[in-house]
N, C-alpha and C positions, 0 to 999 in steps of 0.2 A: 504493500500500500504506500503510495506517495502519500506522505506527510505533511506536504506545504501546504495544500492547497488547506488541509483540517488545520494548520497553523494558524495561517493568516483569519481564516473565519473567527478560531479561536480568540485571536487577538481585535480583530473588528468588534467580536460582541462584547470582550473584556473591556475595549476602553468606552466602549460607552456605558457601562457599568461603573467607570472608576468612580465615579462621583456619586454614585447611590451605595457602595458595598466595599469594605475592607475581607479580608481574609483575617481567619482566626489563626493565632497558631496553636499546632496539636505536636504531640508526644505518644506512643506507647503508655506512658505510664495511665493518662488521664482516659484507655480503654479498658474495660470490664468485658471479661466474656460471662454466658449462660452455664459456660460447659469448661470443665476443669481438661479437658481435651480438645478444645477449639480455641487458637492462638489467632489474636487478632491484633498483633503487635505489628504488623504487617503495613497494615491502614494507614499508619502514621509516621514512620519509618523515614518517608526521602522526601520530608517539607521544604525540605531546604534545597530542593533537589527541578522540582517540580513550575517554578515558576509561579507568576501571576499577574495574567487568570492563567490557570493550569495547560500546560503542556507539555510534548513529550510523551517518553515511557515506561513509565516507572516499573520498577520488574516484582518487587513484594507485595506482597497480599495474605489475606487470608491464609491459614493452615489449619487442614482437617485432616486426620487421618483415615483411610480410605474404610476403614472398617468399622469408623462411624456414618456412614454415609446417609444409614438408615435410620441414624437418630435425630433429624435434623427436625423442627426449624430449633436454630440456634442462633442467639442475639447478643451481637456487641454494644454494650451502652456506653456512650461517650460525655461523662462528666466535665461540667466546665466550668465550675466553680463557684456560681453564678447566675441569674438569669441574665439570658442574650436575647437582642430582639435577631434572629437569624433568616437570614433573605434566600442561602440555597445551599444544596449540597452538590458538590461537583463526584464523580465517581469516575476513575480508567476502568470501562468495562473491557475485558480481554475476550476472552470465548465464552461458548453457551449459551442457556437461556436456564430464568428461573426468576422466580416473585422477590424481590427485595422490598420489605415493608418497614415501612420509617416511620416512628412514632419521637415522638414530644413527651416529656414527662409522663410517658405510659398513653397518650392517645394518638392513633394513628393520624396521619399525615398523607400522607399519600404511600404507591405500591410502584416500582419499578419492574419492569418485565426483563430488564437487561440483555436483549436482543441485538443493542449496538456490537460492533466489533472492533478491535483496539483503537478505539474511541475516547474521549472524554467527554463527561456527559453530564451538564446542568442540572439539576432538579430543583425546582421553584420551593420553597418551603411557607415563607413570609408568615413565622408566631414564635414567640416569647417562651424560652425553656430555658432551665438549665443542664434537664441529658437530654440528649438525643439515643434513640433505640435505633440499632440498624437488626433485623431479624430478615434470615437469611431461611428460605424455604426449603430450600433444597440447594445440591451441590451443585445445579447449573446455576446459579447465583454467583458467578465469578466475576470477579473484580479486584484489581489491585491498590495502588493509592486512593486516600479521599481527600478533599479540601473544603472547610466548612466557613461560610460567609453571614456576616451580619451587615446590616444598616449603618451607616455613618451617622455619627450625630446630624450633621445638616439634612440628610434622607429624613431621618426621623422626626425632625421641625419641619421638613417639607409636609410629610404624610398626616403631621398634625393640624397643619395649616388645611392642607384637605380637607382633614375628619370637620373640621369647622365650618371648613365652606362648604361642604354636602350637607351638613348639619342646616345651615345658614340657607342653601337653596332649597330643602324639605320644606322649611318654616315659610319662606318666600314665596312658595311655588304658586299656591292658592289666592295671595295676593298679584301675581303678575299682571300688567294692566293688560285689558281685550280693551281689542277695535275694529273698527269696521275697517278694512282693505281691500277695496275692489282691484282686480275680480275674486277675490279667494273668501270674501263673508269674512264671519269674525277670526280674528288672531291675535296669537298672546303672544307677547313681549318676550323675549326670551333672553337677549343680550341686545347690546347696543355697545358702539365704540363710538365717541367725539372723536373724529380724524382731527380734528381743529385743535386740543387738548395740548398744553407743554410738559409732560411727555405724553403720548396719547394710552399709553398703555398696552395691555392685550398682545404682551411680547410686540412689541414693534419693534419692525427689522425696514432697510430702506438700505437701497444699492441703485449707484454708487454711495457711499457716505456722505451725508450731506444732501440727497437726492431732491428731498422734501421741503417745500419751504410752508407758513400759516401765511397766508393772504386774506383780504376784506374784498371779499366778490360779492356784488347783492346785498351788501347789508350784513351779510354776516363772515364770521371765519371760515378757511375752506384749504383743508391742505390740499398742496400743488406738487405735482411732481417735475421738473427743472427738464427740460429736453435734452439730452448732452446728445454731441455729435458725432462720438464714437462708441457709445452702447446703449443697448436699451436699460432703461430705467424700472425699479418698482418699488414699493414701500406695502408692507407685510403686514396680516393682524392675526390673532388667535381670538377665536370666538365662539363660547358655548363651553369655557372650561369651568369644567368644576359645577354644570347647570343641569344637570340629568337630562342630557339630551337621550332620547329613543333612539337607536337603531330602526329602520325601516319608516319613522314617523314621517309624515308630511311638513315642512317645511318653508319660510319664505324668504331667499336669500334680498337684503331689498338696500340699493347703495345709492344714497342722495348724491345726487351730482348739478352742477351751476350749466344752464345753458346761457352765457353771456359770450360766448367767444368760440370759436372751430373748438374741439379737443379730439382727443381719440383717446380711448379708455377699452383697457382690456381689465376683463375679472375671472380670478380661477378661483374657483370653488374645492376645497379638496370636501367639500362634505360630501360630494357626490363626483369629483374629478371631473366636473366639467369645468371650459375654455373657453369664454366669449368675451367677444366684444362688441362695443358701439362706438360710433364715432358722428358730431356734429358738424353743421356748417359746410366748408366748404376741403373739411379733410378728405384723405384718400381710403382711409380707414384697415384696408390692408398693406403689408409692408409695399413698397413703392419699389424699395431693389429685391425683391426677394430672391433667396439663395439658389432656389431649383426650378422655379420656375417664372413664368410671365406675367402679373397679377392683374394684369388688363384695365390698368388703373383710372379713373373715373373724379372729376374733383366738379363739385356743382354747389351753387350758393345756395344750400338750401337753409330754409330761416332759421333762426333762433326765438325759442319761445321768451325770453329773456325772466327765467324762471326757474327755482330751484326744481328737477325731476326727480324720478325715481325708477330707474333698472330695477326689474325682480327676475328673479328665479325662485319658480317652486319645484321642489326636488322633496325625492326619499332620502334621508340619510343613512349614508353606507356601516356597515361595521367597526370598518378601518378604514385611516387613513393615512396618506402620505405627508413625513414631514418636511411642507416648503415644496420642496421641489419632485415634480409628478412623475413619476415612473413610466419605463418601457420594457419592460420583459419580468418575468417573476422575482420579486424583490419583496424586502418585509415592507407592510403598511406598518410603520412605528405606532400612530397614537390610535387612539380607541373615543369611542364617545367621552368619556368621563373627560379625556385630555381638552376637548374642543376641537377646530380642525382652524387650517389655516386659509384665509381670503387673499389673497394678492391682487393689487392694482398695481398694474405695471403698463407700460408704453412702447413702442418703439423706438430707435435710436433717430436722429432729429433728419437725417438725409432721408429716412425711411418714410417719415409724415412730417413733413416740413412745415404744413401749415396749422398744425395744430400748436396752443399754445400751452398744453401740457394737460396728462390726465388729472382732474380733479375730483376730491369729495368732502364731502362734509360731515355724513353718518353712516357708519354703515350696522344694519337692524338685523339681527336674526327674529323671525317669529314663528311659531308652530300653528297651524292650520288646525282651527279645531276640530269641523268636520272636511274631512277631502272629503267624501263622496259628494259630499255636496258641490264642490268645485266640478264637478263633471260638466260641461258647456252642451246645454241642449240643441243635438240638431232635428231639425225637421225636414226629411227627406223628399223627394219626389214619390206619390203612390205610385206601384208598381201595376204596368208594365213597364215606366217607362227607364231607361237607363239612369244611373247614376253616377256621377263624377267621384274621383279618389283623391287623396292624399297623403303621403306615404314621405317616409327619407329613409336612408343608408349610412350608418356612421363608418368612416373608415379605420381609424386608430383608436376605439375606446374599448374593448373589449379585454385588453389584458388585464380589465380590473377585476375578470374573473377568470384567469389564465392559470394564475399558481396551486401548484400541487396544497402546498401545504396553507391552512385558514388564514394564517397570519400574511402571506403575499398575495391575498383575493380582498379585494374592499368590500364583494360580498361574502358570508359563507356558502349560504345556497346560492348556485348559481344560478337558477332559475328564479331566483325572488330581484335578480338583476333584470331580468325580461317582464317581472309581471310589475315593475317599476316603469319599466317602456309602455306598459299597457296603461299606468296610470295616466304616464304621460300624454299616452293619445287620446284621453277621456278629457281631461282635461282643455288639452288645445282645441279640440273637434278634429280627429286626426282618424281617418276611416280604416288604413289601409296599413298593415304590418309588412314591412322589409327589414330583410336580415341578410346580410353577405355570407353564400353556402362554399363560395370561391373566393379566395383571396390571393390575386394573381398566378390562381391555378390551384392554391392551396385548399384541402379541404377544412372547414371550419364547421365543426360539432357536428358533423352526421356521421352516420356510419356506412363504411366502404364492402364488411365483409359479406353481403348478398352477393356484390361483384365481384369478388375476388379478393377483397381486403387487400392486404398491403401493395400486393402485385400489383393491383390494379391503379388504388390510390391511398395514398398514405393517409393514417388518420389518427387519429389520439383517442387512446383506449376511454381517457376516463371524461370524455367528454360525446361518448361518438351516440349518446342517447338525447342530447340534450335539444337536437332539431327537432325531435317528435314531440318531447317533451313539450317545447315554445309553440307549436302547429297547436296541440288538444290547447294550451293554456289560450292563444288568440283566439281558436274557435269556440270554448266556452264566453270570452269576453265580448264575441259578435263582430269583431273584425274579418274583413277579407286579408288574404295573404298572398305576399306577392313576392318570392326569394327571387335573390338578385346574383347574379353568376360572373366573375372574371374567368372565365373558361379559357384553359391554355391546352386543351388535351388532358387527359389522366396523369397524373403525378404520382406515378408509385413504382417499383423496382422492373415492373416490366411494363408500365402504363405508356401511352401515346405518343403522350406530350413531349415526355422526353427523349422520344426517337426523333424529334425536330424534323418531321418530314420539308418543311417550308424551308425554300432555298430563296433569297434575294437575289437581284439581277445581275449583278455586276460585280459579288464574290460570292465566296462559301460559307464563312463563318459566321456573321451575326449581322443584323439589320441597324443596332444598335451597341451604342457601347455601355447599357446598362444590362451587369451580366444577370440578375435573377430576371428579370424581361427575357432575357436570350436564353434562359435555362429549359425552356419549354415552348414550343407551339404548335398549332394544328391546324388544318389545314381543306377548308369549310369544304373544299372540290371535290374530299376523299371520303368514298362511303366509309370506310372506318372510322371517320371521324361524326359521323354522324351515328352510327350504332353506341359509337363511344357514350353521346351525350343525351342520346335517348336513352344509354343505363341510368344516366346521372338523373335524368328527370324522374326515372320510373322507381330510383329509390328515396327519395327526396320532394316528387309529389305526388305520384301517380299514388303510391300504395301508402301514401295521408289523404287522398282527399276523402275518406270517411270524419275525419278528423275538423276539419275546417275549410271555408270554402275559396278558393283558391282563384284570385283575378287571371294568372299565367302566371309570366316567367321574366324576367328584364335578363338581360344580357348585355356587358359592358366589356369586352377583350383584354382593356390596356395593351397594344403592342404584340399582342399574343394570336390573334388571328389574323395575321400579317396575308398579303398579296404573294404567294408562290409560286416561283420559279421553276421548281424544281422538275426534273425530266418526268413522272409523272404524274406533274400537272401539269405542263403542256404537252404530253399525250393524251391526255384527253381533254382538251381544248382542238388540236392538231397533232396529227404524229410524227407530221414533218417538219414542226417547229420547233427551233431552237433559242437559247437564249442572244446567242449569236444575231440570227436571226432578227430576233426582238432590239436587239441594241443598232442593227442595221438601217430598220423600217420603221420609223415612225407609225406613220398609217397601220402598219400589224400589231405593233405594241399597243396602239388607239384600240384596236380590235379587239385584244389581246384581256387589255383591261377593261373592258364594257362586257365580256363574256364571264371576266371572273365577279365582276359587279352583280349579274344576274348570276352567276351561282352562290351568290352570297345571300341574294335574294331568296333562291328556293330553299337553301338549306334554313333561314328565319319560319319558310311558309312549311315547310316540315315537318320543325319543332311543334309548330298551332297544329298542325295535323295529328301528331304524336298525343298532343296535352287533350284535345278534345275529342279525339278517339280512344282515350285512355278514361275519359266520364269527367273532365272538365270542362264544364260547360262556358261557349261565347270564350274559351280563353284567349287571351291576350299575349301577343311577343314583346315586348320592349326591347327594342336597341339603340345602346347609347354607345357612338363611334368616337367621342371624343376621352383622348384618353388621360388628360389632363387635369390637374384638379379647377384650375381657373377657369375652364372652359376653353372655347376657340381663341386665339389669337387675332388678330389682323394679319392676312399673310405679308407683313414686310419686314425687312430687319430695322425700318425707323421706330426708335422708342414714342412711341405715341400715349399721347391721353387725352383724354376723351373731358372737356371741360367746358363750361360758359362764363372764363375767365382768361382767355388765351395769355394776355400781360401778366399773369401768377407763375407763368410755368416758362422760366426762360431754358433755351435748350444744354443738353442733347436731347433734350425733351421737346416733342412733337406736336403742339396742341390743335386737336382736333374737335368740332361743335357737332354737335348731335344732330344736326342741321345737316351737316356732309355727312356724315354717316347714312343718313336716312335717302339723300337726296341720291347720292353715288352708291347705295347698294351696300357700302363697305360689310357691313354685319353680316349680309347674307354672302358676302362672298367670303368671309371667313369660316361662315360656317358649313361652306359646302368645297372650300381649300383644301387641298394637302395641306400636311403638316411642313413647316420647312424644314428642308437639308440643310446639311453641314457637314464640312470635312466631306470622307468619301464616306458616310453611312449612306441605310434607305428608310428614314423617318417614314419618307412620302409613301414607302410600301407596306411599313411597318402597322401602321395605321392610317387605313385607305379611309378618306373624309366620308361624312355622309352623303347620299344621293337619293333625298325621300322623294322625289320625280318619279322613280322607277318604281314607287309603291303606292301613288295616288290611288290607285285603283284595287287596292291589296286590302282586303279587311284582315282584321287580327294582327297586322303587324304595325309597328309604330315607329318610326325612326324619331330619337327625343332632342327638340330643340331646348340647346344650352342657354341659360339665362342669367344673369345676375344684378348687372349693370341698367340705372336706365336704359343706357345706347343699345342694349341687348332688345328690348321689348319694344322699339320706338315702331319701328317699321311694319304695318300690316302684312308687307310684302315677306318678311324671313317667318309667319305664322301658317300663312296660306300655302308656301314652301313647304313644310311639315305638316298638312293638314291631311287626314285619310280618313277611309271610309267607318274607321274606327272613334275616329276623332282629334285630338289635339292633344300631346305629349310634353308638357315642357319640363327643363329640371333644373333644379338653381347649383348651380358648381359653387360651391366656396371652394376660396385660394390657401386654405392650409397654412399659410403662414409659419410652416417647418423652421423650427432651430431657427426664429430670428429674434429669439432673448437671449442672448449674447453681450461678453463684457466685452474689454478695449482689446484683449488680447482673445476675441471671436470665440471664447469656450463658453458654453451653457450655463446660464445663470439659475434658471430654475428646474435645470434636471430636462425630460425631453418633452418639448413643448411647439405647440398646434395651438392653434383658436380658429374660430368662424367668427367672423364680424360683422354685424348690421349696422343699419342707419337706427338712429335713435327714433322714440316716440311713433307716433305713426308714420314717420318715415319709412319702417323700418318695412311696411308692404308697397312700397314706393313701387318699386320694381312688378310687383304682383298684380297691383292693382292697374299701373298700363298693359300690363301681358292681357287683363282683362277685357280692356279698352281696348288694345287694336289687333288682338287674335284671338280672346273666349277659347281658352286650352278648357279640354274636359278633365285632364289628369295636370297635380301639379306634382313633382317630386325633387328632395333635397339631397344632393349628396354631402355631408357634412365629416369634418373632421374628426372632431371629439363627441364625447356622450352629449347628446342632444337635449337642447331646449331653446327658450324663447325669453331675451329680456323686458320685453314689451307684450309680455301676453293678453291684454286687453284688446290690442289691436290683433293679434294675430286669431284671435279666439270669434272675435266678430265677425274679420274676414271668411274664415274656415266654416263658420256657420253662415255665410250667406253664400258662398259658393260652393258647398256642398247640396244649398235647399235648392239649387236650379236641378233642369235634367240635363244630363252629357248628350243634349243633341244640337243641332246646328243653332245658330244666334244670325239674326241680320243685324246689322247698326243704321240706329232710325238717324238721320238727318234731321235738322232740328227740332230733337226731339227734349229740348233744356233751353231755357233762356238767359243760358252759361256756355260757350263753346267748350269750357274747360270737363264741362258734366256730359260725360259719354250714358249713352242711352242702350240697351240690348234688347232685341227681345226675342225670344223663342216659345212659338208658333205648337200647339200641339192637337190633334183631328179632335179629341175628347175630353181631353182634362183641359183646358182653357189656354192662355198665353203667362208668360213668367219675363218680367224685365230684370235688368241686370241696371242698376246704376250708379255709374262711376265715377267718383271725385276724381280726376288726374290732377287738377292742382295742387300747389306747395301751399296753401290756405285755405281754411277754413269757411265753407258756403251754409251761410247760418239761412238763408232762404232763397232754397231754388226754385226756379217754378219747369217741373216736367209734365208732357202730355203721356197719359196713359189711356190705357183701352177704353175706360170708363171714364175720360175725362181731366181736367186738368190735375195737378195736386203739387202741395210744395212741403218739401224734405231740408232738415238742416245737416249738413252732412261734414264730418271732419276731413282734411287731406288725407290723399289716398285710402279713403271709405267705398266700399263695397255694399251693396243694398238689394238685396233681394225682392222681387216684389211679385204676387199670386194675384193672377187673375182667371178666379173659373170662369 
């Protein structure tokens, strides 16, 4: 057995111990055996030897002779002179197995199974003795040195200071103030921090040093965090310590903030590990240089309410949590409820969001929700027959908070009460539609492989490979549709698909890309194998759940992995006689070339619909999203562009471009139906062949999903009607990930591995949604997000959700003066028996306190906030 690696762990858990725990010293003399032939001189022998915290391996122990074997349990009592308050007992367990039972002044304690093997091994004790009993059940009970630990004075005025303050929150609990909090009903006061405060408290922590300053914004105090130009900034609280926070209870994270000026303000949550942000005014609100990719940046003066707000997040709170800075692979969550959890407001560095003038707040409130059920957001559907619209999102990086083997590295324990947290969520928001990623760039995530072949086929993780059935029965008891979402690379398993890389690019052998876990796997949509491949995938994964829950289809997103194929046969069956040679020859044949692999792209989508609905999924749906980015489309050019109605804000290498050209030249729609660009000698542009929903106008069941985010994204009726099919209208809002850009001056991670999703504030924050409204009526909206999901303006998001779920998913016309507002869009859809339904749009940046619209019945006037959605029933 290598040694180090048990070293170093050793040593990592020792010193964060050093300040709670001393070591005792022991002797021989101060052990008692039970048995005048059981020598337990053993135990205490190489103190000196041994280290601290213990390592190494110490070679004496116990001595029994073998012809007592049968007289066992026999017990060492270890005398210490004294009552100790004693925090653990460390053991070198050697070989065997056998019950080691540890008592306190004659009451047991806990039992050790001693299964480790030359190991050293903690055991938690935490009470007041002065013997310890070690009784030993039998001979597989082996163990050599021990070392025995108590509390340090300072521990011990810590733990007291505790016992006072759980004392002190019992007393209080019943007193805490309730109030009303729309939209969440009544809620109790839980914690509160004065961010304004000299010092504020609540462990405050702020990086760079100095980061924060107290300002007079509005009338009152408001700490400010300082823009610096070479790192991002944050300032840190701890909240809920010492408050008897619940595990799983509902929650309202809620961070007063100043709109008097642009800001941009991120907030991480470790109560539940989510990452968001909002940003005012005329910020860009995601990083502007970001490290990996394009963030398609966007700068518009949108107003200021010139008014203190309030961000919330309502969440379950997790088990555990991370301390400060947020994890990426199985690591311990250090603090526990009792501890509190940590809030971060932090920013990005000043070149990243130039025009903001720094993240601000004022207070930030924990409250507990006293009835969630109650927060469930009612919606009122379309009566049936007619269709229904969805709404649905994909997290991409949140789930390793339920990845670790062991309880202490999972922020939940059950990992399913992590999903039925999802399920609150979508009751909450008015959210119809369950997605979960069953592929993660080919990867299997929580199902199980061996119907197929198990490993061979696709690799999978034993103690998670139950947990997709599991999450299907738990949505279909909650009345959600379900919709799994697929990065499909071919099978990933020791003889699976994928990884025999049938897809060759044009112009070499090796990789299309020089991202190697992309190039690790692909397949190759022309090859019947690859389609048997992914009809197994469907048939263990939906087909043989849809008793379970009722199932929209399937969305499907590649990333780089269903690349454009070269390879000899696939153009043998395109042509037999053609070559790549050939193809780099003749233009015109490669035009051909690619317009043939386009349409087999095409049937192998229409195949899948035929597979799901001959399988007893009914009306199922395809989803394909061809962008493989997390921002979305780009602009295809290499000028850095932005998208502003402030061109003099943005002097170059920055590009400023008005929503105006955008709209007038096409730009949006020809990004979105562009190659990706090249570079160097890769094949971006083959890797990921653009969309071309042209070829599907006429396709029911399939859906090619326009990318959204940006105003400039939704401006144009023209990039909607592009994407519009006989199924309907698909759109999906890309956030930009914002990867690793908390970074100090010398570029290393500040808080550990870090993502956010960022919106526009207030009702801004359906800016974007509420024009997709206005000038394309999508039936389905869908989010692909970074981190564990939610919403910091859930008033707005909850209204919209519920007015664009009450319409039907069927076609909409836009009435012409139908508002005596140009800004106020009009919808309506038309139906033979159940009446007509308008759709009424605030697009403007203010507030229309009276509109005057014509409806079926006549005039009528609505006061309606920016980017407000309004549903309206006419039988």
């Amino acid at each position: 057995m290598n040694a180090l690696p048990l070293l170093t762990a050793m040593l990592l858990l020792g010193s964060s111990l050093l300040a709670q725990e001393r070591r005792l010293p022991l002797n021989p003399a101060m052990i008692r055996s039970s048995a005048e032939w059981a020598d337990f001189s053993g135990l205490a022998d190489e103190q000196e030897l041994i280290g601290d915290p213990p390592n190494g391996e110490p070679k004496h122990g116990w001595r029994i002779p073998s012809q007592h074997w049968k007289q066992f349990p026999v017990t060492a009592t270890i005398d210490l002179g004294a009552p100790r308050h004693l925090s653990a007992l460390w053991i070198y367990d050697t070989n065997g197995t056998g019950d080691l039972v540890i008592s306190a002044d004659g009451k047991v304690v806990t039992t050790y199974d001693c299964k480790s093997y030359k190991r050293w091994v903690r055991i938690p004790l935490d009470i007041e003795a002065r013997q310890l009993q070690l009784e030993l059940k039998s001979a597989g009970a082996n163990f050599t040195e021990i070392a025995l630990y108590e509390y340090t004075p300072e521990e011990l005025r810590a733990r007291a200071e505790r016992a006072t303050a759980l004392q002190r929150a019992r007393a209080e609990q019943a007193r805490r103030p309730v109030c009303e909090l729309p939209p969440f009903g009544k809620v109790i006061l839980v914690d509160e921090v004065d961010c304004a405060a000299e010092p504020p408290g609540h462990q405050f922590r702020e990086s760079p040093a100095g980061a924060s300053r107290v300002e007079p914004i509005l009338g009152k105090p408001c700490r400010v965090l300082r823009p610096a130009e070479n790192e991002a900034s944050y300032m840190a609280f701890r909240i809920g310590r010492w408050k008897l926070l619940k595990p799983g209870a509902a929650y309202v994270l809620a961070v007063e903030y100043p709109e008097d000026a642009p800001r941009s303000v991120i907030v991480m949550n470790g109560g539940n590990e989510t990452s968001r942000g909002f940003h005012t005014g005329s910020t860009v609100g995601d990083a502007l240089q970001a490290k990996y990719v394009n963030s398609n940046p966007e700068s518009l003066r949108v107003p200021l309410s010139g008014r203190y707000e309030t961000w919330m997040l309502a969440f379950n709170l997790h088990d555990r949590f991370p301390d400060l800075s947020f994890l990426r692979g199985a690591k311990e969550r250090k603090l526990t409820p009792e501890d509190g959890f940590d809030v971060v407001i932090a920013q990005f560095s000043k070149p990243n969001d130039p025009t903001s003038h720094g993240a601000a707040v004022s207070r930030i409130r924990l409250y507990e929700i006293a009835d969630a059920d109650a927060l469930t957001q009612r919606l009122e559907l379309p009566p049936a027959p007619l269709p229904r619209r969805r709404i649905f999102w994909r997290e991409e990086m949140a789930d390793g908070v339920i990845e670790g083997k062991n309880e202490t590295e999972r922020g939940v324990k059950n990992r399913l009460d992590w999903y039925r947290y999802k399920a609150k969520q979508m009751r909450w928001l008015g959210i119809n539609t369950y997605t979960k990623d069953l592929l993660e760039f080919g990867a299997c995530q929580h199902w199980d492989s061996t119907p197929g072949g198990g490993n061979d086929w696709v690799h999978f993780n034993y103690a998670t490979r139950d947990l997709w059935a599991q999450i299907v029965a738990l949505m279909g008891e909650q009345g959600f549709e379900v919709l799994p979402y697929y990065e499909y690379a071919g099978s990933k398993g020791y003889k699976g698909l994928g990884y025999q890389r049938r897809c060759k690019p044009l112009t070499r052998d090796d990789a299309y890309t020089h991202i190697k876990w992309v190039e690790s796997a692909n397949a190759d949509i022309t090859d019947p194998d690859t389609y048997a491949d992914f009809k197994k995938m469907l048939d263990l994964t939906v087909l043989c759940l849809k008793d379970k829950a009722r199932f929209a289809g399937i969305w499907i997103r590649p990333r780089w992995q269903l690349p454009m194929s070269f390879a000899d046969k696939t153009l043998a069956r395109f042509d037999p006689s053609v070559t790549r040679a050939k193809l780099l020859a003749d233009p015109d044949l490669l035009k051909r070339y690619e317009t043939w692999w386009f349409e087999k792209r095409r049937e192998f989508l229409v195949a899948m619909r035929d597979h799901l609905r001959s399988g007893g999924i009914e009306d199922a749906l395809v989803l394909y999203t061809a962008v493989g980015g997390e921002p979305g489309p780009s602009f295809p050019t290499w000028e850095k562009r932005i998208v502003t109605d402030d061109p003099a804000a943005w002097p170059p290498p920055l590009v400023p471009v008005s929503i105006e050209r955008v709209v007038n030249e096409n730009l949006y729609l020809d990004a979105l139906l562009s190659p990706q660009l090249n570079w160097g000698k890769w094949e971006w542009h083959h890797a990921n062949p653009p969309a071309d929903p042209d070829r599907y106008r006429n396709t029911p069941g399939v859906l090619l999903t326009h990318a959204f985010n940006r105003l400039y994204t939704v401006a144009s009726p023209k990039t909607f009607d592009a994407f519009r099919g006989p199924s309907g209208l698909a759109i999906v809002r890309h956030y930009a990930l914002n990867e690793n850009m908390m970074f100090d001056a010398a570029d290393k991670d500040k808080l550990g591995y870090f993502i956010a999703d960022i919106e526009r504030a207030g009702p801004y924050c359906m800016l974007a949604e509420a024009h997709a409204m206005a000038n394309g009526d999508p039936t389905m909206i869908g989010y692909l997000v970074g981190s564990n999901f939610g919403r910091g303006f859930p008033q707005y998001v909850r209204e919209f959700n519920a007015n664009f779920l009450a319409l039907p998913a069927l076609p909409s016309e836009r009435l012409a003066n139908a508002s005596d507002d140009p800004e106020v869009v009009v919808r309506i859809i038309r139906t033979p028996s159940h009446g007509s339904w308008l759709a009424v749009i605030n697009t403007g940046l203010t507030a229309k306190p009276c509109v005057r619209i014509q409806t079926p019945t006549g005039p009528m006037e609505l006061s309606l906030h920016p980017c407000e959605l309004r549903s309206l029933h006419f039988p």
